[in-house]
C-alpha positions in Angstrom: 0.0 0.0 0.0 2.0 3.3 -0.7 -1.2 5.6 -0.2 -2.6 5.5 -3.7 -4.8 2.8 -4.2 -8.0 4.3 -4.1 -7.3 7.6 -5.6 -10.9 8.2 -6.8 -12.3 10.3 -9.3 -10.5 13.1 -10.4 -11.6 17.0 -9.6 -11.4 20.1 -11.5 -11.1 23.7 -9.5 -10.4 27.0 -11.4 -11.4 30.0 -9.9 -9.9 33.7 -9.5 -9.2 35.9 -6.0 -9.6 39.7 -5.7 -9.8 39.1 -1.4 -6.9 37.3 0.2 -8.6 35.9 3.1 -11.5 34.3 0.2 -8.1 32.7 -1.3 -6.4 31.6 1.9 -9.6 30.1 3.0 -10.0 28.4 -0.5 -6.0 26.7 -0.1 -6.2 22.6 0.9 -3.9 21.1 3.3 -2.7 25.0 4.9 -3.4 27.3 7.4 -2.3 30.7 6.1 -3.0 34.5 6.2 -2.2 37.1 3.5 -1.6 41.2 3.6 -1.7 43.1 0.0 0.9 46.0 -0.2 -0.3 48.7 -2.2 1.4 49.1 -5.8 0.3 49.7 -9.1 -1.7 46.2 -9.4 -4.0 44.8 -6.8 -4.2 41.6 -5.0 -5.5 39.1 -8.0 -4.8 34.9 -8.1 -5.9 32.6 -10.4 -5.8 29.0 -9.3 -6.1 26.1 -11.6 -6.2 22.9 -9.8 -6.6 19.1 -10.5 -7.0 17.0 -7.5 -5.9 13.3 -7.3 -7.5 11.5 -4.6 -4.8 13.6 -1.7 -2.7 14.9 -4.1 -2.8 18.2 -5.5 -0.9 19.8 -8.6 -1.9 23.7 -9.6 -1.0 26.7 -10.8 -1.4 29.8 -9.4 -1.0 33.2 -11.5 -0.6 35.9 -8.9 -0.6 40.2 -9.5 -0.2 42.6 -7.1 2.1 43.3 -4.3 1.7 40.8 -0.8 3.2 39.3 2.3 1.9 36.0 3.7 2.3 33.3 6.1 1.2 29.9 5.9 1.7 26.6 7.7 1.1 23.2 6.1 -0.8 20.8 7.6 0.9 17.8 9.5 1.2 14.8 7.9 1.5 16.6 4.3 4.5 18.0 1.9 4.5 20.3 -0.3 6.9 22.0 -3.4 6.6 25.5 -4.9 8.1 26.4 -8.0 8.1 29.3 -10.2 6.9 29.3 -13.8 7.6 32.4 -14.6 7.8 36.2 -13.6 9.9 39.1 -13.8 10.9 42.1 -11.8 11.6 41.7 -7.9 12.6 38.2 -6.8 10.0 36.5 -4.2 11.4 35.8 -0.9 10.6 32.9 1.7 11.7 33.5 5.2 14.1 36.8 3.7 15.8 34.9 1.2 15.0 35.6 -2.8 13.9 32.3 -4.7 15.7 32.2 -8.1 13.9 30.7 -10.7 15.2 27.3 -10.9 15.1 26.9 -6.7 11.9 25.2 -4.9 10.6 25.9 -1.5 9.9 22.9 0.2 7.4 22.6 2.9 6.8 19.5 5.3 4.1 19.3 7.6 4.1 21.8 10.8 6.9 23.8 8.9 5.5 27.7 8.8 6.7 30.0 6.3 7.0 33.9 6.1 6.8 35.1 2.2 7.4 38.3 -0.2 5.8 38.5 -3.5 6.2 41.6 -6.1 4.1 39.7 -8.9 3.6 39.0 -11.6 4.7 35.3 -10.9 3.2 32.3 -11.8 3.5 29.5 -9.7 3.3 25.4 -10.0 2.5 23.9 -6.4 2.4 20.3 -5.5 0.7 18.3 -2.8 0.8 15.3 -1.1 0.8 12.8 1.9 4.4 12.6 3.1 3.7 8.7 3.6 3.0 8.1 0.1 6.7 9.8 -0.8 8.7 7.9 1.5 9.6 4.8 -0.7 11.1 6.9 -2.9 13.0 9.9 -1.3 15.6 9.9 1.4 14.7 10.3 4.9 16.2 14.0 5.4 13.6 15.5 2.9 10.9 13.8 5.3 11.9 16.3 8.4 8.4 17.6 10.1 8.3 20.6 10.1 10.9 22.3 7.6 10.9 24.8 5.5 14.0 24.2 2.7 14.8 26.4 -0.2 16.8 24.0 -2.6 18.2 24.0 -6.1 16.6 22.0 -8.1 18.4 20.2 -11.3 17.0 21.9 -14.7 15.7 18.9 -17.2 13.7 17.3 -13.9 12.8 20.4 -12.9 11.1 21.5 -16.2 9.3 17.8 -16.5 7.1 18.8 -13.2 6.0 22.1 -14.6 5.2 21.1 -17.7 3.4 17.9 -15.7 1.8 20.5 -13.0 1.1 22.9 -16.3 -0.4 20.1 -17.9 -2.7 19.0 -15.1 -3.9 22.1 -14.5 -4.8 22.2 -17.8 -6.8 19.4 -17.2 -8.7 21.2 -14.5 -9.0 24.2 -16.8 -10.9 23.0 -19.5 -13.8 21.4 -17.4 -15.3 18.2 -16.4 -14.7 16.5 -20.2 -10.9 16.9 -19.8 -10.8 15.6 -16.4 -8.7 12.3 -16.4 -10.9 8.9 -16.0 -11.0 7.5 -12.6 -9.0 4.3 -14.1 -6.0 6.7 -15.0 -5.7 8.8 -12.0 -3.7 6.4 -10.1 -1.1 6.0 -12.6 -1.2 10.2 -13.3 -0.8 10.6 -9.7 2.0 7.9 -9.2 4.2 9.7 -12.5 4.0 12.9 -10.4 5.3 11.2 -7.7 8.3 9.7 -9.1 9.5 13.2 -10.9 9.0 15.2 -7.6 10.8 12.6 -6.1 13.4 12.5 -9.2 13.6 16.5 -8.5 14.4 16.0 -4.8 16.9 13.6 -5.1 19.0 16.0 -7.7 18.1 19.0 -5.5 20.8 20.5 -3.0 20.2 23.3 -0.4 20.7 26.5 -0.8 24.0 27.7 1.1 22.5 31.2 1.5 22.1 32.3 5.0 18.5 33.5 6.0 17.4 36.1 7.9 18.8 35.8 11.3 16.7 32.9 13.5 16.2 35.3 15.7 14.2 38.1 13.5 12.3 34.8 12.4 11.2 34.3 15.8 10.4 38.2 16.5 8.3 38.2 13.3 6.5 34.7 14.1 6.0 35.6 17.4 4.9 39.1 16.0 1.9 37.5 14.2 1.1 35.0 17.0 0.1 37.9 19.0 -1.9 39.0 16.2 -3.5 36.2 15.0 -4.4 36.1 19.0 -6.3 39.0 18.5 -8.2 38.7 15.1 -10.3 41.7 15.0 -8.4 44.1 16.9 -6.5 46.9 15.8 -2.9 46.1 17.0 -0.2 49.2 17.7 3.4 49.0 17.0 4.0 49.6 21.2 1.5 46.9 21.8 4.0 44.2 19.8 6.6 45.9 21.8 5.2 44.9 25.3 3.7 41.8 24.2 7.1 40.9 22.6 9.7 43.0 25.3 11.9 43.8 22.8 13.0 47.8 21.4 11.3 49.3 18.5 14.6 49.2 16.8 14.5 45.3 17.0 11.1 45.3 15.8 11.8 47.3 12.9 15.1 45.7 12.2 13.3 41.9 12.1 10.5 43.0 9.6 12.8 44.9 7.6 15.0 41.9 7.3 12.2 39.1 6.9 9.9 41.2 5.3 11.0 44.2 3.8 8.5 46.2 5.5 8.3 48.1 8.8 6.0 47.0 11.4 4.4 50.1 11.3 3.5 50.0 7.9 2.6 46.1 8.2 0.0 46.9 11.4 -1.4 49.6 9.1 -1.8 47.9 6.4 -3.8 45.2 8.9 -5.8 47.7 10.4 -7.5 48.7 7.0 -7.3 44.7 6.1 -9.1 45.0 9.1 -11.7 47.8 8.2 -12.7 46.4 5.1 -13.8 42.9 6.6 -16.0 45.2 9.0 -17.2 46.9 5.9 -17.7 43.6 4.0 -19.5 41.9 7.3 -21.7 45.1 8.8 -24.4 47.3 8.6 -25.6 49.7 6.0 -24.4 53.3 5.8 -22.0 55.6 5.9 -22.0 55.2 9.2 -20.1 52.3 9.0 -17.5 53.5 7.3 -16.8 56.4 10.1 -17.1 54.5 12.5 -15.1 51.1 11.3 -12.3 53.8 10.3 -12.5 55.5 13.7 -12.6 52.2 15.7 -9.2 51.1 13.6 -7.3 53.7 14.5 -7.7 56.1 11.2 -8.2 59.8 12.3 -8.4 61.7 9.3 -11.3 59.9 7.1 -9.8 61.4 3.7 -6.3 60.1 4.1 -8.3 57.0 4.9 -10.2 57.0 2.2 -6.7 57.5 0.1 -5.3 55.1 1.9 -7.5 52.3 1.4 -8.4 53.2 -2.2 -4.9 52.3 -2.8 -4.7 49.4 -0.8 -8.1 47.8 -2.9 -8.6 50.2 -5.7 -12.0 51.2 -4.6 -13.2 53.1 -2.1 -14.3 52.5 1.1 -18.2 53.7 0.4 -17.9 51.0 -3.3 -17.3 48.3 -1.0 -20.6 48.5 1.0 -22.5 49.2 -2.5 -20.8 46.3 -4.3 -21.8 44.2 -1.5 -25.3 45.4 -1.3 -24.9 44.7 -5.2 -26.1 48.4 -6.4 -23.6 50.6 -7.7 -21.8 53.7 -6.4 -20.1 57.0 -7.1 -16.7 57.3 -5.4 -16.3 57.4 -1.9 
């Protein structure tokens, strides 16, 4: 029994994001948050996913500026690879991943993440179990998050596998491989992610230093602790007893962004899922902008315009569905 005997009948899933925590929730097999930064694109994925009995191979096409954190679920493993992209490298816990690298996540293992898109991404899923016939022990770690360098031919047959699968999910129920092939699709995926593991090596690169990991980590424990409150940069500070320098230092070197701008960019996260989840009005607005900490309603308005390219008072009206004049 290596875990795919009763893989099942194949499932298609394409659908596109324009609210992170709609495409966090919508993520198998991980527990994860994202932020958007404000830049000349907005937040945007497009997923295409084809889903083998537990395993999971998809693309995801991502635009606009984000940070993110994520843990994966115990018991699974996981690869990311870019397809393509251009402009500022993505970075996993500070480091930039290079296009022919792979983050490798095993279950319990959290990530911190920078991405400048556009990037598009192949991802791959599975139950650690089933891999262990085939890859050494090492890779098997709970808990790990590894940035290797992957050998080129292996490493464009599982994109052009993922790609292809994706395809699949893409072009509806009709192209969906028949429940008599998905155990030997899913087992072929196997053996080239484990064909790309064995020729990978780690990167060498230091990463940020453990101990901003752990600041930052134990940064956003005290958030995620605190869900729908607007968090200050002196609260982290007591919660955390460390210096605002050390603070600052830590994001800047695992983020590249302050904490300052990171808890603002939260609180108006934070305003719009009161916007999105309230009452009627412009009420709402005031007082949801108040209540998170933003005194002057028409840098505000700027503010989080730039954030979601649309204001505040177009949020409430497209989700009353009627339309609006700028807010």
């Amino acid at each position: 029994m290596d875990g795919f005997d009763r893989v099942g009948a194949p499932a298609g899933f394409v659908r596109s994001f324009t609210d992170p925590d709609e495409f966090a929730a919508a993520l198998p097999n991980m527990r994860s948050e994202y932020l958007p930064l404000p830049g000349a694109e907005r937040f945007g994925v497009r997923v295409r996913r084809l889903v083998l009995g537990s395993m999971i191979a998809q693309t995801l096409q991502t635009r606009g500026p984000l940070l993110g954190r994520g843990e994966v679920r115990v018991g699974m493993m996981g690869l990311l690879v870019r397809m393509n992209g251009a402009g500022e490298a993505p970075q996993v816990g500070g480091v930039p991943v290079a296009p022919w690298q792979g983050v490798l996540l095993t279950g319990g293992g959290d990530f911190l993440a920078r991405v400048a898109p556009p990037h598009g991404w192949a991802a791959f899923a599975l139950p650690m179990e089933t891999l262990a016939p085939l890859v050494d022990e090492a890779f098997l770690r709970p808990g790990a998050v590894r940035l290797l360098d992957l050998p080129a031919q292996p490493l464009q047959v599982l994109r052009a596998d993922i790609g292809a699968a994706a395809g699949m999910a893409a072009r509806g129920a009709e192209a969906l491989p028949r429940p008599e092939d998905a155990l030997g699709l899913a087992r072929a995926l196997r053996e080239h992610l484990a064909t790309l593991l064995a020729g990978g090596t780690e990167d060498a690169r230091g990463r940020a230093t453990g101990r901003a990991m752990r600041i930052v980590r134990d940064a956003q424990d005290v958030l995620a602790d605190h869900p729908t409150r607007a968090v200050y940069l002196e609260d982290l500070c007591a919660a955390l007893s460390v210096a605002p320098r050390t603070l600052t230092n830590a994001f800047g070197a695992v983020l590249g962004v302050g904490p300052a701008t990171y808890l603002k960019l939260r609180r108006l996260k934070l305003v719009r899922r009161a916007l999105l989840a309230g009452g009627r009005g412009q009420d709402l607005v005031k007082s949801a902008a108040l209540g998170h900490g933003f005194w002057h309603l028409g840098h505000f308005a700027h503010d989080y315009r730039a954030l979601f390219g649309e204001f505040p008072s177009e949020t409430l009206a497209r989700r009353d569905g009627r339309s609006a004049h700028s807010g």
